[in-house]
Short mmCIF file of the C-alpha atoms (twelve columns), coordinates in Angstrom:
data_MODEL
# 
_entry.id   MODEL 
# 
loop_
_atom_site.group_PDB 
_atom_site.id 
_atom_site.type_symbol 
_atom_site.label_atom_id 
_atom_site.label_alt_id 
_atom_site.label_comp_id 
_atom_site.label_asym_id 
_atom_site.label_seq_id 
_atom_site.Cartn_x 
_atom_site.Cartn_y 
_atom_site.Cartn_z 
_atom_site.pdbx_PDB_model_num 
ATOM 1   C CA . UNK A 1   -92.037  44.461 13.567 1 
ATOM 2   C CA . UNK A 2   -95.972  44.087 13.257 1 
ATOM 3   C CA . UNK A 3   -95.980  44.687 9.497  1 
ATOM 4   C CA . UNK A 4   -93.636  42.059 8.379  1 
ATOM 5   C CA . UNK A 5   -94.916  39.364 6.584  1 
ATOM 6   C CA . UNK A 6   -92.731  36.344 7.738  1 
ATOM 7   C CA . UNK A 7   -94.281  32.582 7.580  1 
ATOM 8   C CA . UNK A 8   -91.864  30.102 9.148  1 
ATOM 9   C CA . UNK A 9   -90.438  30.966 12.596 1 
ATOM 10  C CA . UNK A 10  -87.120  28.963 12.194 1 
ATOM 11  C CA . UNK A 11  -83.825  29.590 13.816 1 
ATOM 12  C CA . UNK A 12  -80.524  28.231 12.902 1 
ATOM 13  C CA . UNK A 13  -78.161  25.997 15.387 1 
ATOM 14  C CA . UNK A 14  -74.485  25.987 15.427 1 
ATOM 15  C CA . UNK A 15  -73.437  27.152 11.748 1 
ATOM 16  C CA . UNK A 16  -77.297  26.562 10.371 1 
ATOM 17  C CA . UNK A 17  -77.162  22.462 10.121 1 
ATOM 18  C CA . UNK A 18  -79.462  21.576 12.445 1 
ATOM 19  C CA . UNK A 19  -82.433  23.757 12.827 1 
ATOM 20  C CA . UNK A 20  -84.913  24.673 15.399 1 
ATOM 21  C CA . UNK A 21  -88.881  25.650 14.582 1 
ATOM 22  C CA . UNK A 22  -89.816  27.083 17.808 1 
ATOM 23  C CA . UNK A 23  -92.001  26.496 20.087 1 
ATOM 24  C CA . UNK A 24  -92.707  27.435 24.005 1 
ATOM 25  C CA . UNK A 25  -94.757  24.946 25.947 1 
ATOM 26  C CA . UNK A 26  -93.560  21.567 27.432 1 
ATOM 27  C CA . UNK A 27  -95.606  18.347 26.491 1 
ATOM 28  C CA . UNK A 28  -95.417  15.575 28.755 1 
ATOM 29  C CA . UNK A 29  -95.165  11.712 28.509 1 
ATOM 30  C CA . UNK A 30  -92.976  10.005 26.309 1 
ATOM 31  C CA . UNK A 31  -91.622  11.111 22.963 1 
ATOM 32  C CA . UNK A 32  -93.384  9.064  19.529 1 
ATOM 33  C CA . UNK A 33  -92.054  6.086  19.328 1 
ATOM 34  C CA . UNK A 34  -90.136  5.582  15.587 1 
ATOM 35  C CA . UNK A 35  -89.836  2.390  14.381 1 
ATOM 36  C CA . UNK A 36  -86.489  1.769  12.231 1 
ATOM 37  C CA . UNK A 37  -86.340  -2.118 11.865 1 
ATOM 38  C CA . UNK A 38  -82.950  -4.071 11.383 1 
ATOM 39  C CA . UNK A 39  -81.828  -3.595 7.390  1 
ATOM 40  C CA . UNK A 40  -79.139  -1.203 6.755  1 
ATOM 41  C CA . UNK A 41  -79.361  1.697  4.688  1 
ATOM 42  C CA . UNK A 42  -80.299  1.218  1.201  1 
ATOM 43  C CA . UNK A 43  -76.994  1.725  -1.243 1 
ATOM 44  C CA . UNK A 44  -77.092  3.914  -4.683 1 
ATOM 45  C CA . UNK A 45  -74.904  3.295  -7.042 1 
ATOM 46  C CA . UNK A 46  -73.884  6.488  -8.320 1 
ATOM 47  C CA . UNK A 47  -74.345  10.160 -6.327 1 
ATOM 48  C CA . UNK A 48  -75.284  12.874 -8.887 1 
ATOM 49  C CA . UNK A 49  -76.105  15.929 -7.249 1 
ATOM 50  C CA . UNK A 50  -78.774  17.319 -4.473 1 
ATOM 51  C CA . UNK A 51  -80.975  18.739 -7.914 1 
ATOM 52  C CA . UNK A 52  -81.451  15.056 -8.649 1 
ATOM 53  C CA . UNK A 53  -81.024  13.278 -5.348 1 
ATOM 54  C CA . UNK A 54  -83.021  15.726 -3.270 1 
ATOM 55  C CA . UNK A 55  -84.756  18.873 -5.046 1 
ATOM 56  C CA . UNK A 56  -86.910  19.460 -2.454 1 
ATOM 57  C CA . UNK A 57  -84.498  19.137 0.532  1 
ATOM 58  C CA . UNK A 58  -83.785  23.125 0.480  1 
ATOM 59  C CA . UNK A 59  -87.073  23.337 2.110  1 
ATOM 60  C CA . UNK A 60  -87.817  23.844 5.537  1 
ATOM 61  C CA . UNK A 61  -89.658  22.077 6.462  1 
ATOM 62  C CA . UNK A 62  -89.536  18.912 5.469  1 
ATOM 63  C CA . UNK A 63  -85.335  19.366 5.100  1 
ATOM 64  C CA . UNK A 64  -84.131  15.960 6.238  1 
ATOM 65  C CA . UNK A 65  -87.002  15.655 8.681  1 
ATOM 66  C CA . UNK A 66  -87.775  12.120 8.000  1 
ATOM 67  C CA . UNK A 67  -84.035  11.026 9.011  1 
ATOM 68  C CA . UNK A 68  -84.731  10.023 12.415 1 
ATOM 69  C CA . UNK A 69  -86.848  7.280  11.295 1 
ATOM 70  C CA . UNK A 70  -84.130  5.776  8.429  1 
ATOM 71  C CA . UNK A 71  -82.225  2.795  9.104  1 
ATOM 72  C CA . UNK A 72  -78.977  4.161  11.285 1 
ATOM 73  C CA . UNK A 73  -75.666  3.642  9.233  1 
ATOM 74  C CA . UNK A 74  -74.027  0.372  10.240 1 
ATOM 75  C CA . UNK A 75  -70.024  -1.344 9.331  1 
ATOM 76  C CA . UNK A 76  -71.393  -2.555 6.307  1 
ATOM 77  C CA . UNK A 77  -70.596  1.213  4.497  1 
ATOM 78  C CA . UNK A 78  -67.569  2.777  4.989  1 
ATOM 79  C CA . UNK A 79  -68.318  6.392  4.150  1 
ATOM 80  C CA . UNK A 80  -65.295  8.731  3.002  1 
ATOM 81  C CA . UNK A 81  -67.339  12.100 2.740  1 
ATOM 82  C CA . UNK A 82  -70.641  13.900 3.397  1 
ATOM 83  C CA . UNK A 83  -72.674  15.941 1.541  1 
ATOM 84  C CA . UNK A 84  -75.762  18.340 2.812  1 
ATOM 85  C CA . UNK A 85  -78.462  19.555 0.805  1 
ATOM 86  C CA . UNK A 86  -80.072  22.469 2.275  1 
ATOM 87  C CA . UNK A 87  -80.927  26.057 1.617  1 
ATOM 88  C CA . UNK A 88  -79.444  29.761 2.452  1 
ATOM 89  C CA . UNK A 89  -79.851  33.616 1.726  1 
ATOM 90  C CA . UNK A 90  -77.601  34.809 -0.868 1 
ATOM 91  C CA . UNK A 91  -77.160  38.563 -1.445 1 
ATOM 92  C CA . UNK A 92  -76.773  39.469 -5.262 1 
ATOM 93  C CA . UNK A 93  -74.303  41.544 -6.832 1 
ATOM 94  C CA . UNK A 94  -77.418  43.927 -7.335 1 
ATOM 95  C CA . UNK A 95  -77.792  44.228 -4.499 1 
ATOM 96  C CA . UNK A 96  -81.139  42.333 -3.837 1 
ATOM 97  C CA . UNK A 97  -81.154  39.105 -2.264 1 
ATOM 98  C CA . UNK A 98  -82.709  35.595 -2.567 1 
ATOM 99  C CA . UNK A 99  -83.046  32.056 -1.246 1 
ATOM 100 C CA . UNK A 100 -80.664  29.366 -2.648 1 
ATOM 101 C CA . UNK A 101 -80.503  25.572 -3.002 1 
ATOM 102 C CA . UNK A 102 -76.835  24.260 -1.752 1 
ATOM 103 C CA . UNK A 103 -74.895  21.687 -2.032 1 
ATOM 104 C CA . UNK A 104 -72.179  21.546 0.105  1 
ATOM 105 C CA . UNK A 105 -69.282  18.446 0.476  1 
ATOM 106 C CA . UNK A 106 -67.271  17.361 3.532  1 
ATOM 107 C CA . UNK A 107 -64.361  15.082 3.700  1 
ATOM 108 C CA . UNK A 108 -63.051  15.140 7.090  1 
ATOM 109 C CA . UNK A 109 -66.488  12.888 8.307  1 
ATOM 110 C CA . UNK A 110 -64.852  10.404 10.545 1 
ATOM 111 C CA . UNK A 111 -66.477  12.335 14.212 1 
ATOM 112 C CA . UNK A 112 -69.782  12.481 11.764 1 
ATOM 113 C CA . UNK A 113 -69.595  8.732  11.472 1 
ATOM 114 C CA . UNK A 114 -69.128  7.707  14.625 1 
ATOM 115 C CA . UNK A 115 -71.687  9.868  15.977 1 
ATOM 116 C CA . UNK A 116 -74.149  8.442  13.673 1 
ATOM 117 C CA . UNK A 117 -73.204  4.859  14.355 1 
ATOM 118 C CA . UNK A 118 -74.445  5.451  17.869 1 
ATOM 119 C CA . UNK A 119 -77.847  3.878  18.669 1 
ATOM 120 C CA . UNK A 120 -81.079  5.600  19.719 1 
ATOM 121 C CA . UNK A 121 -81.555  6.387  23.543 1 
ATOM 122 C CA . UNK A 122 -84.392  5.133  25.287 1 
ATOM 123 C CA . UNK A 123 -87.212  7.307  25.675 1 
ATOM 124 C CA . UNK A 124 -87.557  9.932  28.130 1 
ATOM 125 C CA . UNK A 125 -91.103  9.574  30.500 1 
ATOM 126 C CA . UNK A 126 -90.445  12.567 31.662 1 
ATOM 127 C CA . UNK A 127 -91.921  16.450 29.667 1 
ATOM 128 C CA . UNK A 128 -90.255  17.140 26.450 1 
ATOM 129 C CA . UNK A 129 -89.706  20.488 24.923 1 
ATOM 130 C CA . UNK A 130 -92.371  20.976 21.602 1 
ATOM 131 C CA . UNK A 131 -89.693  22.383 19.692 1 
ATOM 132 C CA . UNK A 132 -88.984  20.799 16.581 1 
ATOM 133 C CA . UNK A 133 -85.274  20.069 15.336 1 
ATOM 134 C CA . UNK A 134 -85.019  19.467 11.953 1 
ATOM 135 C CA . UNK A 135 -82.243  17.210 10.682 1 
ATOM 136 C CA . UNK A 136 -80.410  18.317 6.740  1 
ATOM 137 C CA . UNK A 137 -80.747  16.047 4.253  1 
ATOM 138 C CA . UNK A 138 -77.681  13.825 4.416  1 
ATOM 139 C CA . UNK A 139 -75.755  11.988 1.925  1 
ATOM 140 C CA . UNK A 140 -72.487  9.735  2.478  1 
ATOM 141 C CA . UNK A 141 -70.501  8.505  -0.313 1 
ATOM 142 C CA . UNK A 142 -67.814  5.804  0.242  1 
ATOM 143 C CA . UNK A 143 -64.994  5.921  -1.960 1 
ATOM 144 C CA . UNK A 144 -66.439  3.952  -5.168 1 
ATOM 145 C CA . UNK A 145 -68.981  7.030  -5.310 1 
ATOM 146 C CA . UNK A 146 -71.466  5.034  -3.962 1 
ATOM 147 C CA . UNK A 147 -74.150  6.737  -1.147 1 
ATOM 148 C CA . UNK A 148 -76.935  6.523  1.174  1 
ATOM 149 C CA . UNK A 149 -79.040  7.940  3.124  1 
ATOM 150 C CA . UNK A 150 -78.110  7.490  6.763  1 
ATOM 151 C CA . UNK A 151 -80.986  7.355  9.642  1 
ATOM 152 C CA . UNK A 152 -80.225  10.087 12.485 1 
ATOM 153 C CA . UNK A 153 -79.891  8.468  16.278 1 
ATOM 154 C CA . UNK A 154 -82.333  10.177 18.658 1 
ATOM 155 C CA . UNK A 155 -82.057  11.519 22.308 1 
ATOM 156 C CA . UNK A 156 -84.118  10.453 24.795 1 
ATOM 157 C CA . UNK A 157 -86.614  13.312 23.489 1 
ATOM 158 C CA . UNK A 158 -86.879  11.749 19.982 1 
ATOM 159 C CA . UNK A 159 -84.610  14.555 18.606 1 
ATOM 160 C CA . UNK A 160 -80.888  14.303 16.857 1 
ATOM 161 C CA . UNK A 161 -78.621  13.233 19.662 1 
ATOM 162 C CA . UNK A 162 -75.867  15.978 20.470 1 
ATOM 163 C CA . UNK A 163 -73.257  13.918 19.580 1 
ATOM 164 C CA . UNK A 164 -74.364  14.211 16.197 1 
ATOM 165 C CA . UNK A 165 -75.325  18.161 16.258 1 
ATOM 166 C CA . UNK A 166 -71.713  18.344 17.254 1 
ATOM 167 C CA . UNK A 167 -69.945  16.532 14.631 1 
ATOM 168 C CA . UNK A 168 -72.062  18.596 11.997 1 
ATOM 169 C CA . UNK A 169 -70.861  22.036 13.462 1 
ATOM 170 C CA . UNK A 170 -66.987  20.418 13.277 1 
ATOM 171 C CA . UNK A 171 -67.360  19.397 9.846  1 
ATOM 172 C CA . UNK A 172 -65.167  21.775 7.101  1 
ATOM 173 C CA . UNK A 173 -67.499  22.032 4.455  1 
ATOM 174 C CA . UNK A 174 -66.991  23.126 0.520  1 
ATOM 175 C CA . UNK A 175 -70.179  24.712 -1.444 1 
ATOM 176 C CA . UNK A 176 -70.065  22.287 -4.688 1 
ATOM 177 C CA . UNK A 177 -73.528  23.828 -6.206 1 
ATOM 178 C CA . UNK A 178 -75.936  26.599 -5.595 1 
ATOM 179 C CA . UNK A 179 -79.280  26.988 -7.406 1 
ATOM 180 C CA . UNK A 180 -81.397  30.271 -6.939 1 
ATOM 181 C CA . UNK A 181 -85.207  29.217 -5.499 1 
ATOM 182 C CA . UNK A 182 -87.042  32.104 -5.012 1 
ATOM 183 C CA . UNK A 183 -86.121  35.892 -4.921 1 
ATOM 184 C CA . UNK A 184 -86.215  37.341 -0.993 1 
ATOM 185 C CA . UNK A 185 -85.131  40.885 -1.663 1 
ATOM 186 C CA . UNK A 186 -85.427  42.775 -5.409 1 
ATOM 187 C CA . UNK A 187 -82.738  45.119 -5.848 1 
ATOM 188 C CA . UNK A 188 -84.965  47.775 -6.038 1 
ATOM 189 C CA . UNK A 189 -86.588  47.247 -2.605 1 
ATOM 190 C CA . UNK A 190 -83.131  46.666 -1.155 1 
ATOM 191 C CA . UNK A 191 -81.961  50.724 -3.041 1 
ATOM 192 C CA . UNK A 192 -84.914  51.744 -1.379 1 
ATOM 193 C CA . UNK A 193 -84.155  50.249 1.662  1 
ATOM 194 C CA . UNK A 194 -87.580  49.135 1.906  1 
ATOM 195 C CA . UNK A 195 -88.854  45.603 2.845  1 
ATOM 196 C CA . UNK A 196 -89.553  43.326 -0.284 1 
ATOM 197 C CA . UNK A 197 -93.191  42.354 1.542  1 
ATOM 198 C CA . UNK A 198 -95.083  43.941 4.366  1 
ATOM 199 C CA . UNK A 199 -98.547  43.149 5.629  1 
ATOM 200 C CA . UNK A 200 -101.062 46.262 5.310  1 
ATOM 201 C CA . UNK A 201 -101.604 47.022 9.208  1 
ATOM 202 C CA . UNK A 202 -104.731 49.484 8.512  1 
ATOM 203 C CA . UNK A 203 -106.836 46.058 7.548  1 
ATOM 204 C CA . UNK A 204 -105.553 44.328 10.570 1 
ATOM 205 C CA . UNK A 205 -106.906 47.370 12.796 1 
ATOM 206 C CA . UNK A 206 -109.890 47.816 11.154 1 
ATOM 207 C CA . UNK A 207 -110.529 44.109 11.532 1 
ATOM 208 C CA . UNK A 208 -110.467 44.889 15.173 1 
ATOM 209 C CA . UNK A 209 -113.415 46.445 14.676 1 
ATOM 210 C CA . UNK A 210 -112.111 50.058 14.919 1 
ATOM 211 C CA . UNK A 211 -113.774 51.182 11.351 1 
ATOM 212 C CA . UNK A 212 -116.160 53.654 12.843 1 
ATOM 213 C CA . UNK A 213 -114.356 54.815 15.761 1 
ATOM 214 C CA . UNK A 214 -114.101 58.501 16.081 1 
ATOM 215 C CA . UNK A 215 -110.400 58.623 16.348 1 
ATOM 216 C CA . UNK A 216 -108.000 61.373 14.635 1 
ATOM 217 C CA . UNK A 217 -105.106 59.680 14.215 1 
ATOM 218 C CA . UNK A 218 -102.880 62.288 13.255 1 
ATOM 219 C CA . UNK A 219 -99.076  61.428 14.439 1 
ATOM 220 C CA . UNK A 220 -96.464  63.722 15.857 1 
ATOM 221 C CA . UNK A 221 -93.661  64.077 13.493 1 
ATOM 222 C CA . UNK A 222 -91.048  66.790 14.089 1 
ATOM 223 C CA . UNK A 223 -90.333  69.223 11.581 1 
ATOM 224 C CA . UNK A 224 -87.474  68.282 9.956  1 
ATOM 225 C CA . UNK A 225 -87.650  64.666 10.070 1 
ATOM 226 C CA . UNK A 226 -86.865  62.634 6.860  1 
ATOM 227 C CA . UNK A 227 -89.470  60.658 6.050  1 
ATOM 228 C CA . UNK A 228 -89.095  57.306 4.290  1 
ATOM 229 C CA . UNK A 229 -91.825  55.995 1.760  1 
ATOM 230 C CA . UNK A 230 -91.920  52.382 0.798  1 
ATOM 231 C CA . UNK A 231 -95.721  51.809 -1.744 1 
ATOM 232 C CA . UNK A 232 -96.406  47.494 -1.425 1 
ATOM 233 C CA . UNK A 233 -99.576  45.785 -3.742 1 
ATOM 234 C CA . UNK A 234 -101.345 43.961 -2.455 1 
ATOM 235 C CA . UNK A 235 -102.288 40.698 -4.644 1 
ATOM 236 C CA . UNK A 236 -106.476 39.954 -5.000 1 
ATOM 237 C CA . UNK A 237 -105.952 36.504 -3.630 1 
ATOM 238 C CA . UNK A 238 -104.993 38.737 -0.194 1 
ATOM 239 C CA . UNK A 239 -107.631 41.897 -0.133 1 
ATOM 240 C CA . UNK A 240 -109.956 40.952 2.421  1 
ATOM 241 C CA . UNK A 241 -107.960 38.789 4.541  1 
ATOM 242 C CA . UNK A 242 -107.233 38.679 7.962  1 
ATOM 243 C CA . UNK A 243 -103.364 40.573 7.640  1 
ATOM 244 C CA . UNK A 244 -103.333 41.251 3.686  1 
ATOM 245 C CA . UNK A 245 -99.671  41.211 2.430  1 
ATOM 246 C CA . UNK A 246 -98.246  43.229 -0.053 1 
ATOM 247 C CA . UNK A 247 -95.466  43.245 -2.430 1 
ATOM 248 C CA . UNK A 248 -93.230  46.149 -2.921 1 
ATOM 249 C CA . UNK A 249 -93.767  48.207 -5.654 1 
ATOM 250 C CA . UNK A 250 -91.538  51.600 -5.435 1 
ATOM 251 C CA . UNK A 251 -90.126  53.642 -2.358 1 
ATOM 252 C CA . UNK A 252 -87.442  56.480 -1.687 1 
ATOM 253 C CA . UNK A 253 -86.819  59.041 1.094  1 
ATOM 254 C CA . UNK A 254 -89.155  62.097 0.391  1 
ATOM 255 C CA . UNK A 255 -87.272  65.127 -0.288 1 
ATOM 256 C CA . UNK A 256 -87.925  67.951 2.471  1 
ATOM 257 C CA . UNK A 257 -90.581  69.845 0.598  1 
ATOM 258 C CA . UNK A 258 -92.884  66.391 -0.220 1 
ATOM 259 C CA . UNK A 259 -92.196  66.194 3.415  1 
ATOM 260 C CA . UNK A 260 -93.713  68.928 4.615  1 
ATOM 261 C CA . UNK A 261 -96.828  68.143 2.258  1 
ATOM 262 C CA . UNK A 262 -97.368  64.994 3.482  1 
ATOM 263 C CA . UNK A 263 -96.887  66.413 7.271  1 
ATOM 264 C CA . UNK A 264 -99.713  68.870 6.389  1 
ATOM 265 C CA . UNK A 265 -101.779 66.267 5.032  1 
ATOM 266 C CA . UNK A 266 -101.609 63.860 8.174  1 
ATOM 267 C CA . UNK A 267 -102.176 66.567 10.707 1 
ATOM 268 C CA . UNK A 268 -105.644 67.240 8.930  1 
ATOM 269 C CA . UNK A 269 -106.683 63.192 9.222  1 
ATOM 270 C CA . UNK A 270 -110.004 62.933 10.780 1 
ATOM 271 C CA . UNK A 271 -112.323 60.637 12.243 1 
ATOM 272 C CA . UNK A 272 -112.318 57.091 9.637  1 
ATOM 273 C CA . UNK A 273 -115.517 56.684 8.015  1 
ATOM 274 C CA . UNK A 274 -117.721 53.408 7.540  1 
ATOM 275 C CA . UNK A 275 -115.808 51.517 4.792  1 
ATOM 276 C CA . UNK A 276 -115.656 47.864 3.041  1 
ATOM 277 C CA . UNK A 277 -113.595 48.109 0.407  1 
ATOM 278 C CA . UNK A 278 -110.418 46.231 0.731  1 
ATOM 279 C CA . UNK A 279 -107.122 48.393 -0.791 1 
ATOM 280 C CA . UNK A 280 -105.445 47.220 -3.812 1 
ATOM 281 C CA . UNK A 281 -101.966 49.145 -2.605 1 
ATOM 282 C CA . UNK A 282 -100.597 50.919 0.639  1 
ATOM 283 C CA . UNK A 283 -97.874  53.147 1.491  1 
ATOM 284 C CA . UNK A 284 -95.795  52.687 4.538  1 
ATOM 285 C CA . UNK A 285 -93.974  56.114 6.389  1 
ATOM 286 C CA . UNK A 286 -91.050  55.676 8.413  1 
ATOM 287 C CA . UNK A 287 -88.525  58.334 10.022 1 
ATOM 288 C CA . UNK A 288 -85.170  57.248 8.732  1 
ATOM 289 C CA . UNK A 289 -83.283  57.499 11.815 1 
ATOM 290 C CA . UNK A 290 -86.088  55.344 13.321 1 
ATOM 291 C CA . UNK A 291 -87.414  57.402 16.244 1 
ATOM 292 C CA . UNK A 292 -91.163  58.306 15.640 1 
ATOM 293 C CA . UNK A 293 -94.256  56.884 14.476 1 
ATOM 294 C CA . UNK A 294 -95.188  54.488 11.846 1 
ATOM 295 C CA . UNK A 295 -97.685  55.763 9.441  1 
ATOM 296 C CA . UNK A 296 -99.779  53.023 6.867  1 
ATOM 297 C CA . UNK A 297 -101.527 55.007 4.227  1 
ATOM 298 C CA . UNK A 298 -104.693 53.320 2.109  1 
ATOM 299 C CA . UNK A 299 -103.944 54.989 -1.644 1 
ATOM 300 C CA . UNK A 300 -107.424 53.474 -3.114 1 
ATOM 301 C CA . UNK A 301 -110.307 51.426 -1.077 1 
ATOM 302 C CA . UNK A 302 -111.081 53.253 1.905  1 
ATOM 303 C CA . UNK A 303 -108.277 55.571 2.157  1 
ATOM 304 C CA . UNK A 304 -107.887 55.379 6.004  1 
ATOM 305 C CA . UNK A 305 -104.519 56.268 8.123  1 
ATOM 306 C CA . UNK A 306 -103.104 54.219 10.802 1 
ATOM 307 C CA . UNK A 307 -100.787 55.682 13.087 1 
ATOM 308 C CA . UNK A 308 -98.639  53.370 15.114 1 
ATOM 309 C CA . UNK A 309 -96.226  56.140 17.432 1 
ATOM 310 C CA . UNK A 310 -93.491  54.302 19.796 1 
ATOM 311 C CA . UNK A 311 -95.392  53.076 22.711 1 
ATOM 312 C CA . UNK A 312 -98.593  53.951 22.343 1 
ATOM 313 C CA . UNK A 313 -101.892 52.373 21.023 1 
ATOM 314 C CA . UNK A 314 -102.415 52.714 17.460 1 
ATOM 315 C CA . UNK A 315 -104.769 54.834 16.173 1 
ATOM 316 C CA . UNK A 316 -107.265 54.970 13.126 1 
ATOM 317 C CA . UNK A 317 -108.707 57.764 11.177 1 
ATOM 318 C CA . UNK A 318 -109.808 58.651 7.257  1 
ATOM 319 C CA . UNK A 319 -106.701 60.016 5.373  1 
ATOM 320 C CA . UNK A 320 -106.755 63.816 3.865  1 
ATOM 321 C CA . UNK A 321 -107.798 63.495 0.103  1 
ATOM 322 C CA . UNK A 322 -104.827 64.938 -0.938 1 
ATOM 323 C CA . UNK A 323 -102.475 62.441 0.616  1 
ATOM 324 C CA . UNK A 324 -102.600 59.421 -1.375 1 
ATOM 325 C CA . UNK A 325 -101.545 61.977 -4.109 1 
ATOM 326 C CA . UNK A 326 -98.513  62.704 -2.021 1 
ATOM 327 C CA . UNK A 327 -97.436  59.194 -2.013 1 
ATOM 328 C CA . UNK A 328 -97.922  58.483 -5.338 1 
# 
């Protein structure tokens, strides 16, 4: 979807331990060297909990992304469970839904342990892939509560090797702890069934340079078509930017007659006018079933219409006046 305001591509592998930011392209030569020296990991007496040990390792990135160049775990520590500090999407009771800090505890570890006891392999010469796989931030405790911080052995791309990828998808894992981070979904964007945050597309096509075109851009929306309405704000820090994103503010499905209003109102859209004036909030039409054009609607600042139909170029014009009214 062109409007959505997303910021980290990052897919999950296996059950979500290991993850993948993505990337296309091939690189060539041999992978950075890391250099680990000799000493074993460093022991702590006491494990608390990820808040204290690792507050930040919910994060991606950095997660556990500096594991690959910590000491690997030797016979010196004879670990007797595992815990992972990472992050997930937790829908509320509500309704709405948000990102979580989690702390999660494995006792079955031995196939972890041996996997992680295996040394780095040499270095490929050959082209690598560019994605990168980020490690979770990993704790093992031996059985006088004691824990470190074990180093992750590399392939011969300078990523996890599989053996350990493996043993973290086997492992039977309990959620000790969760901690809320940052709300994804409110519950009233979710009732609405609306997206929390969506970029304003009409300043993204008028960056284009499309602001004086002579372009109607009045979409083809069957009669009888239920129309949903989901109004975002857009913060000042964002007017004026390249793709402006706003947060949701109110939406619902117009009832039929407030339907055939705003209908009325788009098919009399005419060619946009010459206009600066970044827009403070924007409303967003969508059929429900999904079939149909996308409609973006300026309600202050320029008050332009962007039609995006299924297939087709998108088009640009200068909204009725009585439309933002509509939407409000």
């Amino acid at each position: 979807m062109a409007g959505t305001a997303s910021t980290v591509p990052v897919t999950a592998a296996g059950i979500g331990v290991l993850a993948v930011v993505l990337a296309g392209c091939l690189a060539g030569g041999p992978a950075e060297e890391r250099f680990r020296g000799d000493q074993p990991p460093r022991v702590v007496d006491r494990w608390t909990s990820c808040a204290d040990e690792a507050p930040a390792a919910g994060l991606l990135p950095p997660g556990g992304s500096d594991a690959t160049s910590l000491p690997l775990l030797d016979d010196s520590f004879t670990p007797v469970a595992a815990v992972l500090c990472g992050q997930q999407v937790q829908r509320r009771p509500d309704g709405g839904q948000e990102m979580v800090a989690t702390e999660r505890r494995a006792d079955d570890v031995g196939a972890l342990v041996a996997a992680l006891r295996l040394p780095d392999e040499r270095r490929a010469a050959g082209p690598c892939t560019l994605d990168m796989v980020i490690p979770p931030w990993l704790a093992l405790l031996d059985q006088q509560g004691r824990w470190v911080r074990p180093g992750i052995p590399v392939g011969p791309c300078g990523k996890p090797r599989t053996e350990v990828g493996e043993a973290l998808d086997g492992l039977r894992m309990t959620t000790v702890a969760t901690r809320p981070i940052r709300e994804i979904e409110s519950a009233e964007a979710a009732a609405a069934g609306c997206v929390q945050r969506w970029a304003d597309m009409v300043a993204v096509q008028a960056g284009f340079g499309e602001t004086t075109a002579p372009v109607s851009a009045a979409p083809s929306i069957a009669a009888g078509t239920a129309l949903r309405l989901c109004v975002y704000d857009v913060p000042a820090a964002e007017r004026g930017s390249g793709k402006p994103a706003g947060e949701f503010a109110y939406g619902r499905v117009l009832p039929p007659d407030r339907t055939a209003a705003v209908t009325r109102a788009l098919a009399t859209t005419g060619p946009v006018a010459a206009c600066a004036t970044p827009a403070g909030r924007f409303a967003l039409l969508r059929p429900v079933d999904g079939t149909g054009p996308e409609v973006y609607v300026e309600l202050d600042g320029c008050r332009r219409v962007l039609v995006t139909p299924p297939g087709g170029p998108p088009s640009l014009g200068q909204a009725d006046p009585t439309l933002p009214g509509l939407l409000g």
